[in-house]
N, C-alpha and C positions, 0 to 999 in steps of 0.2 A: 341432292345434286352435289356435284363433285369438280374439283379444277385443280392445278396444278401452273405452277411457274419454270419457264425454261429459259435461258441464256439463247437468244436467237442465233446470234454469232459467236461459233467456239475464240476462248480467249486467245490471243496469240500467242503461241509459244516462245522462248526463251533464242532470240537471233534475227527470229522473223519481224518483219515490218506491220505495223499496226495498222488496220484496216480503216480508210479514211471511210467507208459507206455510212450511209442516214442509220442503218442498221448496228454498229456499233457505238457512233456516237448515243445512243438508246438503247443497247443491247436487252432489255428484260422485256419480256410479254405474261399473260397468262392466258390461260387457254379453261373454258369454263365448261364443261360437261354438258349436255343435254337430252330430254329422254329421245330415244329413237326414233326416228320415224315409220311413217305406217310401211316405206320397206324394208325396214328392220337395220337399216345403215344408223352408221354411228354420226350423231350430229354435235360442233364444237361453236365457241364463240370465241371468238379472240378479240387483246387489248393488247397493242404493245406501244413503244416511244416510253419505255421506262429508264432511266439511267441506273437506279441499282433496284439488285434483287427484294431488298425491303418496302422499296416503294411499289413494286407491282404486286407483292404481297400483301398490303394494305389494300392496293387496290381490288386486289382480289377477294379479299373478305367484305369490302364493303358490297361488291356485288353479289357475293351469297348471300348477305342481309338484304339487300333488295328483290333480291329474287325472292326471298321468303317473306318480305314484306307485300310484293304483287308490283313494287314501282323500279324495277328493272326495265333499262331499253337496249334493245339489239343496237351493237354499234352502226352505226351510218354515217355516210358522204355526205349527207344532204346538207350544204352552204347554209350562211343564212341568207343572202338573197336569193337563193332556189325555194326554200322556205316562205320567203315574203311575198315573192310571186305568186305561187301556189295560193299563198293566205289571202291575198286580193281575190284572185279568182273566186272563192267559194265564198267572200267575205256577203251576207244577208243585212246589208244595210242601204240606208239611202241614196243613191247614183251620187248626190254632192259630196255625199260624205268618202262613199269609196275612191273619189276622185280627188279630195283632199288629202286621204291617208297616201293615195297613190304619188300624189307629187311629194311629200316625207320621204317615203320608200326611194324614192327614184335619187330626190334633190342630196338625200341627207344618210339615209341607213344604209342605204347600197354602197353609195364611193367609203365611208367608214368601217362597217363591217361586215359586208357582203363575201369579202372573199375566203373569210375564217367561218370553220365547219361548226353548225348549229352545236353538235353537244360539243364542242369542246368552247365554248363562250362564255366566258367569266365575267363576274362584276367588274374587277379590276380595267377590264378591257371597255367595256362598256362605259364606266367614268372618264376614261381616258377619251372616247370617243365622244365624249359631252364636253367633255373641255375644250377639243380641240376646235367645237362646234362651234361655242365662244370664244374662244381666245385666237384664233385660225380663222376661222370664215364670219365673224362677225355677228352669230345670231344672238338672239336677243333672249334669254331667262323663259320669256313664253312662249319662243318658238322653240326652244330646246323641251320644252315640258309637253310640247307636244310630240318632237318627236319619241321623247320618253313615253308616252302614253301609247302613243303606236307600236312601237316594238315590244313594252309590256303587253301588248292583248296580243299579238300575233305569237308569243313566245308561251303565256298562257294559255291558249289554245293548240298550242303545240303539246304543254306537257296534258292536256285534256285526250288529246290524239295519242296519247304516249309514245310522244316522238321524242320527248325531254323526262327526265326525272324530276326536276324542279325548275322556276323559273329564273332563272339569273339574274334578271331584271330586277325582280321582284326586292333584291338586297341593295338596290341603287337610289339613292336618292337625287333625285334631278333640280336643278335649279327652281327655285320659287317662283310663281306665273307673277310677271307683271300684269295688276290692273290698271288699264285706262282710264286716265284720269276723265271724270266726268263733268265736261261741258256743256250746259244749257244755256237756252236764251231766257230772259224776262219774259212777261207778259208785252211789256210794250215794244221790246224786240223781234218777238215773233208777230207781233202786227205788222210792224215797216215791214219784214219780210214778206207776209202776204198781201202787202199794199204792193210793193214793188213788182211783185210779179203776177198782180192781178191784169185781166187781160191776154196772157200766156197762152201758149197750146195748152202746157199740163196743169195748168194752176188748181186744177179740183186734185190734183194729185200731191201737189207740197200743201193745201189746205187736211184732206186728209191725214197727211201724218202728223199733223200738228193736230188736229180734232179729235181722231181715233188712237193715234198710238200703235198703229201696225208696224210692224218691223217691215224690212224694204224689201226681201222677197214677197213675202206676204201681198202687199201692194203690186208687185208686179205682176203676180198671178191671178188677181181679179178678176172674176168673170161678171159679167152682165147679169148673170143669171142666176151671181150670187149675191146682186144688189136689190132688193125691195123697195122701190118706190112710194109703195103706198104705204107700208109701214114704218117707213124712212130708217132701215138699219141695211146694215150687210150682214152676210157669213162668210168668216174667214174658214176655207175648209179645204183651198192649196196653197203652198208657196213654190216657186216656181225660180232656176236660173241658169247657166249655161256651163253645160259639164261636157269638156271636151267639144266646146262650141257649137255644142247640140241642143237646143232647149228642152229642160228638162222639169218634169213638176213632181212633189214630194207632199206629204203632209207637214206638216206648220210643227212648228218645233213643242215639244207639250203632249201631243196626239201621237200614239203607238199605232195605228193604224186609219186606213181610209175609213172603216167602218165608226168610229170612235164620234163621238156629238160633238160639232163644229164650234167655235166661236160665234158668237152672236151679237153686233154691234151696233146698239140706239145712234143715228146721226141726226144733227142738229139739223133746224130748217136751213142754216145759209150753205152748208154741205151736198145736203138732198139737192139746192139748186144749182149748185156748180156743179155734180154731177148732171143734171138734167143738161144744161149747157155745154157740157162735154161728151155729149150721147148727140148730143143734134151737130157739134161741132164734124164729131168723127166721121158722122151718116155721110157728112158733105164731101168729105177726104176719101170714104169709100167710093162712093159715087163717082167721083173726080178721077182712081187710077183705074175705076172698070174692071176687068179682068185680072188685071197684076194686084190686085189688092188680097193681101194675105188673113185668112179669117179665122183667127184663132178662139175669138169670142171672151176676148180680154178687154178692160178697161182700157188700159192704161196702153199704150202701144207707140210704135215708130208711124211717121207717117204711110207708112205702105202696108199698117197692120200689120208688121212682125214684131215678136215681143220687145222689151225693152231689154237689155242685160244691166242686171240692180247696180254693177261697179260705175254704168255709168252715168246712174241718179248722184252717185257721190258726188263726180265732176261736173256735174250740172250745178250741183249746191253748191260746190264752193265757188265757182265763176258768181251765182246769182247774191251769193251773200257776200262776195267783195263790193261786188257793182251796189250792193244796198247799204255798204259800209257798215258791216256787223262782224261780230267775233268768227272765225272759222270754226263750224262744229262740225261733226259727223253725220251723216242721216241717221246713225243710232242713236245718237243725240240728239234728235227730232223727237225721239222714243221718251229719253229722259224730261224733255221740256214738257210735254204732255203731261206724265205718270208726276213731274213738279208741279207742272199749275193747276192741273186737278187738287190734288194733295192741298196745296196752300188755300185752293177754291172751297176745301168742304167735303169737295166728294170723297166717300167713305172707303178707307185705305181696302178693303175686300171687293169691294164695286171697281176700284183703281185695278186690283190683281186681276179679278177675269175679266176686265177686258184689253187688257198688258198679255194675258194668256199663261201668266205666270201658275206655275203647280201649286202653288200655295201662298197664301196671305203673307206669311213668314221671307221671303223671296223678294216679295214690294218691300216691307218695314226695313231688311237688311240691306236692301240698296238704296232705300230713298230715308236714310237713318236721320241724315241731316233737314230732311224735312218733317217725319213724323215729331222729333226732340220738339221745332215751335207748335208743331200742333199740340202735345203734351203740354208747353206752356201755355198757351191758349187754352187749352181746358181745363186748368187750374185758377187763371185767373177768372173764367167767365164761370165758376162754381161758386169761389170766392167771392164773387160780385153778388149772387144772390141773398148773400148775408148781408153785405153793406150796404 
């Protein structure tokens, strides 16, 4: 294969006025050979926006090395948010998920660098557009790392499609994720709490996340018919929340698919009866709106049977935990207080992991470090005790 370098705009001659067009401020192109086509017409590619002949000359060799390498791309218009668009559409993920990336995309990669052309997008440009993320709009180390994670798989995917040669992204390092700090209650803290709100419509419901340890979709997609009565456990085997205000259910975070063996969850006997008590509750609230009653075959529900939306278990919590005069935590922090007071309780940090839903052992010990460390000391002394 073959190419050559040409001056697009002849140079001005000696009198004449220098030509203000896009074209000469860039004057060099090259023009890259290709085999013919099947009707025998001559086929070219072109690169131009070079300002001297040396640089399009480099650039030109580098393209007959990737052509002989197989990771050559035909030059193209396509933006990056034409790109990103596209990448949502065909994106094979969970509705939540596609709908989180979608608000990155919309809030953040678009107004930044949507309007500069996919292959021409550099690292250089991309840092600048992280910074301005922080230092401009205020975001915060883990929301920038995620929009960094977004735009690296849409732009990896691109060079998969060889719509890129490489991934640009790929050379960036984005801000360090903030972790949240993790907040729990005591033992004796999460009791007032369920003292307080004992009596409640949802009260089998804040007892649950304190008992089990489900994360708060999880819980909201409970079905009836994935709770066991007689053998007093559940199966966690949806999670469930509102994507584009539509409700929507997904497999539980852990699980590659619906087909995949569920969660499976021992409840204690004061559990199994506040659930029993919020099955007889609910019967009576169906009953009561008759035909407007919405039947999803959820636990946990609004009064008229439609689901809950998990953001506003949060705001539930925090109202019920000022009124109860306790620390403010998170409903993942329900999660935490659980996976703590088990832990501190005995039960066995592997028994803690599957029923947390955690992929591995190693995942509970690394987040709950500061708990395992006195269990470690606890079983050093109660060893040591059998000597003495």
């Amino acid at each position: 294969m073959r190419g050559h370098v040409k001056r697009r705009c002849p140079a001005p001659k000696p009198g004449q006025p220098k030509c203000a067009g896009k074209t000469c401020a860039h004057p060099y192109a090259f023009w890259l050979d290709q085999p013919r086509g099947e009707d025998g017409k001559r086929r070219q590619i072109t690169r131009s926006g070079f300002m001297t002949k040396k640089e399009a000359e480099r650039a030109l060799a580098k393209a007959l090395t990737d052509v002989g390498d197989g990771t050559f791309t035909k030059p193209d218009a396509t933006t990056v948010a034409m790109h990103l668009r596209t990448w949502l559409a065909g994106l094979d993920r969970k509705p939540a998920t596609i709908e989180a990336y979608r608000r990155v995309v919309d809030s953040h990669l678009i107004p930044a660098l949507g309007r500069l052309r996919m292959q021409h997008l550099t690292p250089p440009q991309i840092k600048a557009a992280y910074r301005a993320l922080q230092d401009d709009k205020g975001l915060s180390p883990s929301t920038v790392q995620l929009v960094h994670q977004v735009l690296s798989k849409a732009l990896s995917d691109a060079v998969n499609d060889g719509l890129l040669a490489a991934n640009p992204a790929a050379k960036v390092k984005a801000p360090a994720r903030n972790t949240p700090e993790m907040h729990t209650w005591s033992r004796e803290q999460a009791s007032k709490f369920l003292r307080h709100v004992d009596g409640e419509r949802l009260a089998a419901m804040w007892r649950l996340f304190l008992t089990a340890g489900m994360r708060r979709g999880e819980v909201a997609a409970l079905r009836w018919q994935d709770v066991d009565f007689d053998r007093a456990s559940l199966s966690v085997r949806q999670t469930g929340n509102f994507v584009g205000g539509v409700w929507t259910v997904g497999t539980p975070k852990g699980r590659k698919d619906a087909s995949a063996k569920s969660r499976r969850l021992s409840l204690d006997a004061g559990t199994v009866e506040a659930l029993r008590l919020h099955r007889t509750l609910q019967l009576q609230e169906r009953m009561a709106w008759g035909g407007d009653w919405q039947d999803h075959g959820l636990v946990f529900v609004r009064e008229d049977g439609s689901p809950l939306n998990p953001s506003t278990i949060g705001q539930q919590l925090t109202v019920r935990a000022r009124q109860a005069e306790l620390p403010h935590v998170r409903v993942h922090d329900l999660r935490h207080t659980y996976a703590t007071l088990a832990l501190e309780a005995g039960v066995h940090p592997k028994v803690v992991s599957e029923r947390l839903g955690h992929a591995n052992i190693g995942i509970t010990l690394n987040l709950y470090s500061h708990v395992s460390e006195g269990m470690d000391r606890d079983a050093a002394d109660r060893v040591a005790g059998l000597f003495t």
